[in-house]
C-alpha positions, 0 to 999 in steps of 0.5 A: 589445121594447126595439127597438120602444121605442128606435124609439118614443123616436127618433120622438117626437125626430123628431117634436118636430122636426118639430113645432116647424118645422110650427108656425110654418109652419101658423100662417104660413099659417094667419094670413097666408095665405102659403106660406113656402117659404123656412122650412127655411132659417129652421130652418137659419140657427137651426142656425148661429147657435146653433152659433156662440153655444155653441161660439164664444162658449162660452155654456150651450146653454140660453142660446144656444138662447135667443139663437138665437130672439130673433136669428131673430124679429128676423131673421122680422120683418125678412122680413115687413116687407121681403118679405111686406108689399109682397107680401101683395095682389100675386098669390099667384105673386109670394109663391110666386116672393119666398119660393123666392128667399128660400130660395136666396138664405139657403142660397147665403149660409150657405155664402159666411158660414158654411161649405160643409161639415157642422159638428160641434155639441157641446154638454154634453149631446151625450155625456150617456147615460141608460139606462132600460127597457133602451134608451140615449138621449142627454140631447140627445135628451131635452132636444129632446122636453122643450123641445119640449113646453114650447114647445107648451104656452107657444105654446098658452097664447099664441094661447088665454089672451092678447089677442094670440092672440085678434088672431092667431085672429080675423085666422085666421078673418076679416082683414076683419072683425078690421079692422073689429074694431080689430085692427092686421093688420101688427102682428098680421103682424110677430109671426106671422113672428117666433113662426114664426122663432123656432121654427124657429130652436129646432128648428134649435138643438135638432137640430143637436148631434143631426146636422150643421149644414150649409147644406143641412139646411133643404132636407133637411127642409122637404118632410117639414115640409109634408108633416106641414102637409098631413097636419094640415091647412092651418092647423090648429095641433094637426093639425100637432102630432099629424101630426108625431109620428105621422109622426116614429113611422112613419118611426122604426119603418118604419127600425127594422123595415124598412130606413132606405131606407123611412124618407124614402119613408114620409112620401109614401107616408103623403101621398099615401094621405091626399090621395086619401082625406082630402084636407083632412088626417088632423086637420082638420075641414073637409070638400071640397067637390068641385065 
């Protein structure tokens, strides 16, 4: 029994971790209409830099977390206006062939700026232990699940409660028609890509004293994210929510109960059930139409 909830809780840090990537790639798409393929290196570059706020210059982690998102939304508004805008009526093709160049190009340079080899990121909380129900986890851990949360809620309220998330649903539904409507569709875009970057940067920041920071680790993680974005549906925010944690729980007890080989294998397994079966994803509810 204690085994089945030491799992439980590694999957529901899995999966805040992988929520909280999935989210800014889903509403990308979702809003913008582009794969980012490039959002794992967003994730990865959130890492560093809140490495280098909190164990360089000595900040709380609370406040390098912060500055780790504000840095990377303006680094996701940079990118939109230099990348994503020239590119958004070119042929999906070239924003495939931009973003994977994006992708290289931000991991060859965190090796060259940063550093080629895996980096420890201490934080106060990292030794921190709490022991309940006869299982021990670290602070860190709670504090990526908390966070996590609180980040979801505060998102939800963004896109449901303000003027600027009814812009971000109505361009979602219909850019044309939210053209028509007076809606401002580069703006609207400019603040997509910096909610996008920041999240992932929070992810990063959050994982990484769990892990190592290293350039590869936006790799490493972005094809279990997409996975998690197909398993929700393409562009449905809560699909890409619940997708998450149920991916983060299945691969925690499919390591826990069966061998840690499985874990990375479970997540295509769980794919490509759903492709054949439900191909427009476990969450949503739009059907297929075959034709």
């Amino acid at each position: 029994m204690q085994e089945l909830v030491q799992q439980i809780v590694n999957g529901l840090v899995l999966g805040s971790t992988y929520a909280l990537i999935a989210l800014g790639l889903t509403m990308i798409y979702g809003i913008l209409g582009i794969v980012n393929w490039a959002h794992g290196e967003l994730y990865m570059l959130g890492a560093f830099i809140g490495f280098y706020l909190v164990v360089s210059l000595k900040l709380p982690f609370i406040i390098g977390l912060m500055g780790a998102m504000g840095i990377m939304a303006l680094f996701g508004l940079m990118m939109e206006r230099l990348v994503f805008r020239p590119l958004r009526d070119a042929h999906e093709m070239n924003m495939i062939i931009g973003t994977l160049g994006i992708s290289i190009f931000l991991m060859n340079a965190a090796i060259v700026i940063f550093s080629p080899n895996p980096l420890r990121f201490p934080t106060e909380f990292s030794n921190t232990y709490l022991s309940f129900l006869g299982i021990s986890i670290t602070l860190q851990r709670l504090l990526v699940f908390f966070i996590t949360i609180g980040l979801i809620i505060v998102f939800n309220y963004i896109i449901q409660k303000t003027t600027i998330g009814k812009a971000m649903r109505a361009c979602e539904q219909n850019q044309d028609a939210a053209k028509l409507m007076g809606i401002n569709i580069n703006n609207i875009s400019l603040i997509t890509c910096a909610i996008g970057a920041a999240l992932a940067a929070a992810a990063g920041t959050l994982v990484g004293p769990i892990f190592l920071v290293s350039p590869q680790m936006g790799l490493a993680v972005i094809s279990k994210v997409f996975a998690v974005v197909i398993l929700g549906g393409l562009g449905n925010v809560a699909g890409a929510i619940w997708a998450a944690f149920t991916l983060g729980l299945a691969e925690s007890l499919a390591a826990g109960f069966l061998s840690s080989y499985y874990k990375d294998v479970i997540a295509f397994i769980i794919l490509i059930i759903v492709l054949v079966f439900r191909p427009q994803g476990l969450f949503s509810s739009h059907s297929v139409e075959k034709v």
